[in-house]
N, C-alpha and C positions, 0 to 999 in steps of 0.2 A: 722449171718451177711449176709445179702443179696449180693449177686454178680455182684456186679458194674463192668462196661467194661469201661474204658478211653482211650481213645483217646491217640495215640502216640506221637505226636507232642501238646496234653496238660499235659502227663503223669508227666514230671519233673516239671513242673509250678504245678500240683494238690500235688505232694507230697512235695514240696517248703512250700505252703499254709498251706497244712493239717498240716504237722511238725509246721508248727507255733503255728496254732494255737492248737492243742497238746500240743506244749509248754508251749504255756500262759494259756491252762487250768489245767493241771497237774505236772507244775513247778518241771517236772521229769528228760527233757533233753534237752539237750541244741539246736538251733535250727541247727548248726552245723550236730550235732551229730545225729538228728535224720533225714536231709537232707540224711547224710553218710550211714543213713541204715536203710533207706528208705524203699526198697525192701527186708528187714529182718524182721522188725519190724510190727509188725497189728497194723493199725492205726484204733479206731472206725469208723465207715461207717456213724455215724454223721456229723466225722470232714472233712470226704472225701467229702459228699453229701455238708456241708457248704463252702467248698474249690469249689467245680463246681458252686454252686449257685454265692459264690462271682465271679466266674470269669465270669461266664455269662452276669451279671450285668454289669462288668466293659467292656468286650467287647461291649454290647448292649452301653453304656454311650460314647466309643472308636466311635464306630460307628454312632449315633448320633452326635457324636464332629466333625466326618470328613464329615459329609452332610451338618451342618448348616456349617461348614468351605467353605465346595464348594458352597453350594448355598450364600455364602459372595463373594467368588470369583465371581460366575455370575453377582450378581448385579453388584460388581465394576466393572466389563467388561461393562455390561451393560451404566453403568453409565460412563462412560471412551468413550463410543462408542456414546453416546448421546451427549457429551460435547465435543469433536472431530468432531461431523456432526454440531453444532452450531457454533463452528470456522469456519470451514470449509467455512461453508453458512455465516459465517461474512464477511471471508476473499475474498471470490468472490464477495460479495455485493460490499465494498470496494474498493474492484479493477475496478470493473465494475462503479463505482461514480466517481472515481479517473479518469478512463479512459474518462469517458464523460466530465468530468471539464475541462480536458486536451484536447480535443477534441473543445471545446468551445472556448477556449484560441487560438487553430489553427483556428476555423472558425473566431474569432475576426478579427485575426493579415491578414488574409485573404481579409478583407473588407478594412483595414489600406492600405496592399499592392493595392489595386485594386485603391485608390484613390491618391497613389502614382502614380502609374502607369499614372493614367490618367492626373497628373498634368506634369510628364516627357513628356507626347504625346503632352502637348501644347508648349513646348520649341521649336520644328521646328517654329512654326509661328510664336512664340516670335520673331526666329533670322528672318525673313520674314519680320517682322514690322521693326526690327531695321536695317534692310541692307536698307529697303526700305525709312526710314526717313533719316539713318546717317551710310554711307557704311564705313567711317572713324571707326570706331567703333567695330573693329579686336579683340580687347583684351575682349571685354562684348562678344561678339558674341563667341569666341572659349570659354569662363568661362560658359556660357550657354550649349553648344555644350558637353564638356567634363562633366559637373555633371551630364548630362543625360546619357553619356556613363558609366560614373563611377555606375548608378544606375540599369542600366540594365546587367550591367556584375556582378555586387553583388549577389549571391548565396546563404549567410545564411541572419539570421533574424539581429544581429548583422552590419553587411555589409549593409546590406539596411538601417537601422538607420542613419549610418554615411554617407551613398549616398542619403540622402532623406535630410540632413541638409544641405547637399552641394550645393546641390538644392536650395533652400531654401537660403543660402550666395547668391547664384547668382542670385536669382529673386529678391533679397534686393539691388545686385546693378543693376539691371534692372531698377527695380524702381526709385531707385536716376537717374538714366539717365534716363527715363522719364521726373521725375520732371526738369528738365533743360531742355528738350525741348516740348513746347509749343505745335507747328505743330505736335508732333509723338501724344499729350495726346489729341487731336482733331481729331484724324484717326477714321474712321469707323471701321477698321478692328481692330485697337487697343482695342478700346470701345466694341468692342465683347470678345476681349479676354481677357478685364478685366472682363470682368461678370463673364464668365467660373474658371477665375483663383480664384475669389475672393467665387463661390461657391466650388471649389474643397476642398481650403482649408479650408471651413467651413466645408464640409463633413470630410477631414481628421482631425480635431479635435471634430467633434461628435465621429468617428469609434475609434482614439485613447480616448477618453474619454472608450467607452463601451468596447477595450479592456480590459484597466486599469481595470474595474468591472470585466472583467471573470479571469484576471488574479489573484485579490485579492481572489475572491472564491476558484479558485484554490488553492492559496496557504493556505487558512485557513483551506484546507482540507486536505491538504499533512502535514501541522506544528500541526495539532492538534492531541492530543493523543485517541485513538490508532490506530488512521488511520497511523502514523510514521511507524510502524509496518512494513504494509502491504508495505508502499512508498517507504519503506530505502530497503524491501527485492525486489520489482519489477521496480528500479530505478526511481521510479518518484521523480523529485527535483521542488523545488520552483522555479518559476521564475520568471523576472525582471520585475517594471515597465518600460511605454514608457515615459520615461521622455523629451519631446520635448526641443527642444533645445530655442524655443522660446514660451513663454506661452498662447502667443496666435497668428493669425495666420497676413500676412504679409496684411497692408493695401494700397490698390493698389490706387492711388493716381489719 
């Protein structure tokens, strides 16, 4: 019998094995029993050599099982790290679309304000025309005076709405006192500042027209899925049409 050397840390796993299979070839003892004396018993150098070979085998297959296990783990890192940079680069795309809509929407409301603005700056001359034809006329004159105040002290987008129709009430009854006096609607100076007024407000309902267009983009961009996502998590909200109070704009008579 040739003189096999074993490893100590595989010693009790080779005579485990060997005993077995011992066992099953010579149905002599029991695999217990020859576990238990082991180290008494001579075991053929067959069943010793075939107990290393199997373990070798099963270690090399142990091994083999734990590389393709780890080179699994890589991929799905891999793959995890690829579908996380595609978010990723979705979710700024997104934000970065969403911000510029939003952006559009302020430049819009921008153009609306400005033609507000400038229809409030012809209210001094309005009350100029009408001191000038009918100084009796306190009550139109202070109703002009204060929607203009009221619109210039308004601060959000809201505010300006309700101080831009107020406006708008009171260039309605401007007009009706117009239309009752003859001599004011034959003034030079009147006749100018009907052209101005009656272009302002064409432009204020072109600018609210092309707000309402960035506003709807906007919003189909925030409501649609899975832009929601990125909207609900970096507070973008839909927002309102400009529903004018009148549909279209006042005709100066």
């Amino acid at each position: 019998m040739a003189d096999l050397r074993i490893p100590d840390d595989k010693a009790s796993e080779v005579f485990e094995l060997a005993a077995r299979l011992y066992s099953e070839s010579s149905n002599t003892y029991s695999e217990d029993e020859l576990v238990q004396a082991g180290s008494e018993v001579q075991i053929p150098s067959e069943f010793i050599q075939e107990a290393l070979r199997r373990i070798e085998v099963q270690e090399r297959e142990a091994e083999i099982q734990r590389q393709q296990a780890q080179k699994r783990r890589k991929q799905l890192q891999i793959a995890a790290a690829a579908v996380g940079a595609i978010a990723l680069g979705w979710a700024i795309w997104t934000y970065n679309s969403l911000t510029a809509a939003r952006q559009s929407v302020d430049l819009a409301w921008g153009q609306v304000e400005n033609q507000f603005q400038r229809r409030a700056d012809l209210i001094p001359n309005l009350v100029n025309v009408t001191q000038a034809g009918a100084a009796q006329e306190r009550e139109l004159i202070e109703l002009l005076n204060a929607s203009r105040q009221n619109y210039l002290a308004a601060e959000t987008q809201p505010e300006q709405v309700v101080a831009a129709q107020q406006i708008n009430q009171a260039l309605n009854q401007f007009q009706s006192y117009v239309a009752q006096n003859p001599q004011l609607q034959s003034s030079q100076l009147y006749i100018g500042l009907q052209d101005e007024l009656a272009g302002t407000e064409n432009r204020i309902a072109v600018e609210r027209k092309r707000y309402n267009e960035q506003v709807a983009a906007y919003n189909r961009k925030v409501q649609s899925f899975p832009n929601t996502l990125v909207a609900s998590l970096f507070g973008f909200q839909p927002q309102p049409l400009f529903q004018a109070e009148n549909s279209a704009p006042p005709v100066i008579p």
